[in-house]
C-alpha positions in Angstrom: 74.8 9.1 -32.3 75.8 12.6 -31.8 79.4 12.2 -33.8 78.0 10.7 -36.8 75.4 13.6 -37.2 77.8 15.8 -36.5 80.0 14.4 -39.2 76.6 14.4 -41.7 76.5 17.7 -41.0 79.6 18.7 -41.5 79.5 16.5 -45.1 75.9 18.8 -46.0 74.3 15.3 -45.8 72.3 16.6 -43.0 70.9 19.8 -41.8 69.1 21.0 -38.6 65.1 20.4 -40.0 65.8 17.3 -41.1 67.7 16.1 -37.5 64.6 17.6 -35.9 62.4 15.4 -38.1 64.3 12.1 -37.4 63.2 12.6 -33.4 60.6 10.5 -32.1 57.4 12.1 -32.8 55.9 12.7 -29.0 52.0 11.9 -29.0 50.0 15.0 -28.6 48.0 15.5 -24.9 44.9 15.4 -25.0 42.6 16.8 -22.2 39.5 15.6 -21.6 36.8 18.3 -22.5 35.3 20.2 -19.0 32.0 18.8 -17.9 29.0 21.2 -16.4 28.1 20.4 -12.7 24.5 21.4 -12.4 24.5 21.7 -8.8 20.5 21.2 -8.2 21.1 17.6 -9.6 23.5 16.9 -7.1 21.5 17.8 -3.6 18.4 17.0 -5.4 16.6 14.4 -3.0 13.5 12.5 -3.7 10.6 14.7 -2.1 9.9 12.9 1.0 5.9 11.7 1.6 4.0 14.0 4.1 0.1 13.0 4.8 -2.4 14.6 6.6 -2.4 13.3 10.6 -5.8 13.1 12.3 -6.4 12.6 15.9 -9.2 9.7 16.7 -11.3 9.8 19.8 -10.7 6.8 21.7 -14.3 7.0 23.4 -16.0 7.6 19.9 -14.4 4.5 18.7 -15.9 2.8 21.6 -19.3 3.9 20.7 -18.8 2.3 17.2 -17.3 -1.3 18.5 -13.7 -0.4 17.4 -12.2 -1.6 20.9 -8.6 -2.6 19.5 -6.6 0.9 20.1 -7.7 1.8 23.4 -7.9 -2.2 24.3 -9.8 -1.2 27.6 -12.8 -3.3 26.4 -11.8 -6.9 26.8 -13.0 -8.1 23.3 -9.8 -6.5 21.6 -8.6 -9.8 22.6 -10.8 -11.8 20.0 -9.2 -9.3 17.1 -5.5 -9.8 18.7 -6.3 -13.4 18.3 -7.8 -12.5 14.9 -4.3 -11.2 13.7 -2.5 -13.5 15.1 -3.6 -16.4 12.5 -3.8 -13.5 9.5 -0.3 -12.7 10.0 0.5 -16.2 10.2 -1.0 -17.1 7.2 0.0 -14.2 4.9 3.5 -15.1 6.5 3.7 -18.2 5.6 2.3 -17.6 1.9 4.2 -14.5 1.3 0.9 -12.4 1.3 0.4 -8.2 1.6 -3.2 -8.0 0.6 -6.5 -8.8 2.7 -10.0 -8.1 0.9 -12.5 -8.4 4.1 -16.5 -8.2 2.5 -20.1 -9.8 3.6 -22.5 -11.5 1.9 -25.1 -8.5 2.8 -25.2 -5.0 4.7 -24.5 -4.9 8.1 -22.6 -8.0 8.2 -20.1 -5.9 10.3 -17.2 -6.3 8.0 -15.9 -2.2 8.2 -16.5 -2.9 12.5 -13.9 -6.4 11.5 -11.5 -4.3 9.2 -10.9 -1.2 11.5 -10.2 -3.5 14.3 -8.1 -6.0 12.8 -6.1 -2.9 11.8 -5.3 -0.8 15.0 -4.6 -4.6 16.3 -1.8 -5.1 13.9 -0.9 -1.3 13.8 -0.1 -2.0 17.4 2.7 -4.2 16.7 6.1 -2.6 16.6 6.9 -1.5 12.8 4.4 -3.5 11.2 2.8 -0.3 8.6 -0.3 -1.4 8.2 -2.7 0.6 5.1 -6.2 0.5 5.0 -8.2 1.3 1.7 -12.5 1.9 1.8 -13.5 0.4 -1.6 -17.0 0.5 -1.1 -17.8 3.0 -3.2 -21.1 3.1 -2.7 -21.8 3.5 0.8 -18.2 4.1 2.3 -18.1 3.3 5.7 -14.3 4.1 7.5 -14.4 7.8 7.2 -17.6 8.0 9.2 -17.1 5.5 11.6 -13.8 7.2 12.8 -15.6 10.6 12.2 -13.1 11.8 9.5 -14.0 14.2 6.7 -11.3 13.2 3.8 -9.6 16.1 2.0 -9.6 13.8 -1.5 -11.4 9.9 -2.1 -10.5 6.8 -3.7 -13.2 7.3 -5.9 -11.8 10.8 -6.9 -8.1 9.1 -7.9 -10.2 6.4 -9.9 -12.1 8.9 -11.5 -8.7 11.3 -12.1 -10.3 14.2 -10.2 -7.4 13.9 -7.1 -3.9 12.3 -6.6 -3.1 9.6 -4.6 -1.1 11.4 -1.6 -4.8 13.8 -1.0 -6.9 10.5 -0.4 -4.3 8.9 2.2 -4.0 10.2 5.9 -2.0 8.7 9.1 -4.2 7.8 11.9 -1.6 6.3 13.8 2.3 6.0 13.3 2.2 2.4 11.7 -1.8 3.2 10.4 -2.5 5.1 7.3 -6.1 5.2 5.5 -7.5 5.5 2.0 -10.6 7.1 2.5 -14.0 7.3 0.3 -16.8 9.9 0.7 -20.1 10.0 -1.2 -21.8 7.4 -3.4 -19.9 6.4 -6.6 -22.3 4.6 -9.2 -20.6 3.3 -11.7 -18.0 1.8 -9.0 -17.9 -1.8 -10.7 -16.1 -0.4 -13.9 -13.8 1.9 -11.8 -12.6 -1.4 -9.2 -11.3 -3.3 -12.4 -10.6 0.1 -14.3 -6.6 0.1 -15.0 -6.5 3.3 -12.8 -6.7 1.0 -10.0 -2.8 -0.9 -11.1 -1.8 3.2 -10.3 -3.4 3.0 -6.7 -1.7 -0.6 -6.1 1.5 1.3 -7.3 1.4 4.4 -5.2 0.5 2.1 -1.9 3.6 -0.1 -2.2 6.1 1.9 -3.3 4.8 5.5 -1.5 3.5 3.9 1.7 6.1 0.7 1.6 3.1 -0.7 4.0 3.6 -4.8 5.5 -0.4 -5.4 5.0 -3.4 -3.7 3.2 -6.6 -4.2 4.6 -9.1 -3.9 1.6 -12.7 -3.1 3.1 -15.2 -4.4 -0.2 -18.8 -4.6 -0.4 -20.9 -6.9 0.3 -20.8 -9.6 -2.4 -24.8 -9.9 -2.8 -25.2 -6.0 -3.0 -23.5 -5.8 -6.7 -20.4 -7.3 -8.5 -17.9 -5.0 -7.1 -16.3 -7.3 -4.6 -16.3 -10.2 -7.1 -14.6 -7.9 -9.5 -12.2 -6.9 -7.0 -11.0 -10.5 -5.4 -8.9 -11.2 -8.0 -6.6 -8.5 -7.2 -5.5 -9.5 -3.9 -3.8 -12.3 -2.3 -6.5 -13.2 0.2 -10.0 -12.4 1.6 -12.2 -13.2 5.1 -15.8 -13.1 4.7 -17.6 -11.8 7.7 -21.1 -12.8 8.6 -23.3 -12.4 11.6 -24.7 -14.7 13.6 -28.6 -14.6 13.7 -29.1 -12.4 10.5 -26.8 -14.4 7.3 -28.6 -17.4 6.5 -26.7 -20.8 5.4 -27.6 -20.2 1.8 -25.5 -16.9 1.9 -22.6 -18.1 3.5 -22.8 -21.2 1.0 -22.9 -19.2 -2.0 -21.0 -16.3 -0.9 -18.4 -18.9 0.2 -18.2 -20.9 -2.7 -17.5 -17.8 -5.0 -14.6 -17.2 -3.4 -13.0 -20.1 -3.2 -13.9 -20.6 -6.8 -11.1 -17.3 -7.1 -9.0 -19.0 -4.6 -8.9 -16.4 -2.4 -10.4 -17.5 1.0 -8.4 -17.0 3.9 -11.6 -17.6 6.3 -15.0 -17.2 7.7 -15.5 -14.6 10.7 -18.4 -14.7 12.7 -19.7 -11.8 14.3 -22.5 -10.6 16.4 -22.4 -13.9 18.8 -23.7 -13.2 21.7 -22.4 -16.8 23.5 -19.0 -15.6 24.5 -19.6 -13.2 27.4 -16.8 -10.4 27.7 -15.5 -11.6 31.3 -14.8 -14.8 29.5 -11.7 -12.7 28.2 -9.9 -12.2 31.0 -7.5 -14.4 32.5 
């Protein structure tokens, strides 16, 4: 090629500019525009949980018929066997949440749900969360002897976060806890505030079963407004003070929900403690 340019050149056919023009074009660079690295994006972490631990008193929890922790009263065998078939069940259905209520007062059901739970705390990484949803006579805060920092009720009624009404009583135990008496606690159970507290439990406390303590059923409609929300519910009764027609009616309203795990008896006096031990 270069001895017939030179020869257009030499015949003023062809002249530098134009021999430049005839090269192949090359494509221009092109450089990709500099990107700002905000460097607090890059280490920032997801803020990591911290509750408030208490310390129980074994010996007070005695006095008030929680026997599972210390397990030096040979009934904690009754609530081992208790968790046992819950954990089986919810197992087998794929099920988190427990509601445990009483057709009236003094059934024992907080005495059943405080148990249950230091029984299943017990077992080696199963988190176990406890939530006191009687909101009108809350009972888990002063059977453990606990004065809460923040309640349930104060979340529902968006006075309090979540995190302030949730403290670790044991490495796999944490507790929602209520203080005072809440009136208008029917509204506030099936209030959409309540979707928030699910939320926060499952995703904050990543726990493998919540224990629900309710009301009684016959006291007001807060339990009844409540089943629907979990995936289960026992009904505790005691023997010599809940009649038949209670259980029957108490126990029909929940299955009607389908939520009826099973029916604990409590205060029976027919099983003597040595009985236990084998």
């Amino acid at each position: 090629m270069e001895h017939i340019k030179s020869a257009l050149k030499k015949a003023g056919v062809l002249d530098e500019t134009v021999a430049h023009a005839t090269e192949t074009p090359r494509p221009a660079e092109r450089r990709l525009p500099l990107q700002k690295v905000d460097s607090t994006e890059v280490s920032a972490k997801p803020e990591e949980l911290v509750l408030r631990t208490v310390e129980i008193d074994p010996k007070h929890l005695e006095r008030k018929r929680i026997v599972s922790k210390s397990m030096d009263d040979p009934n904690y065998i009754a609530f081992n066997l208790l968790r046992t078939r819950v954990r089986q069940a919810m197992s087998d259905n794929n099920w988190k949440s427990l509601a445990i209520t009483s057709p009236t007062p003094n059934c024992g059901k907080t005495m059943v749900t405080l148990n249950l739970a230091f029984s299943l705390s017990r077992n080696p990484g199963l988190k176990t969360v406890v939530v006191d949803l009687d909101l009108r006579r809350p009972s888990i805060a002063p059977t453990l002897n606990i004065e809460p920092d923040r309640s349930i009720a104060q979340f529902l009624l968006g006075r309090a976060e979540a995190k302030d009404c949730f403290l670790k009583a044991d490495e796999n135990l944490t507790l929602g806890l209520n203080s005072g008496h809440t009136p208008a606690s029917s509204e506030l159970l099936q209030a959409p505030k309540m979707l928030e507290l699910f939320e926060f439990i499952n995703k904050e406390l990543s726990p493998e079963i919540i224990l629900f303590d309710l009301p009684p059923m016959r006291s007001s409609d807060d339990a009844l407004g409540f089943l629907p929300r979990v995936d289960t519910s026992l009904l505790v009764v005691a023997a010599g003070m809940t009649t038949t027609a209670e259980v029957d009616e108490c126990e029909l309203q929940i299955s009607e929900l389908e939520k009826l795990l099973g029916i604990v008896l409590n205060k029976c006096e027919t099983v003597k403690s040595e009985d236990y031990y084998y």
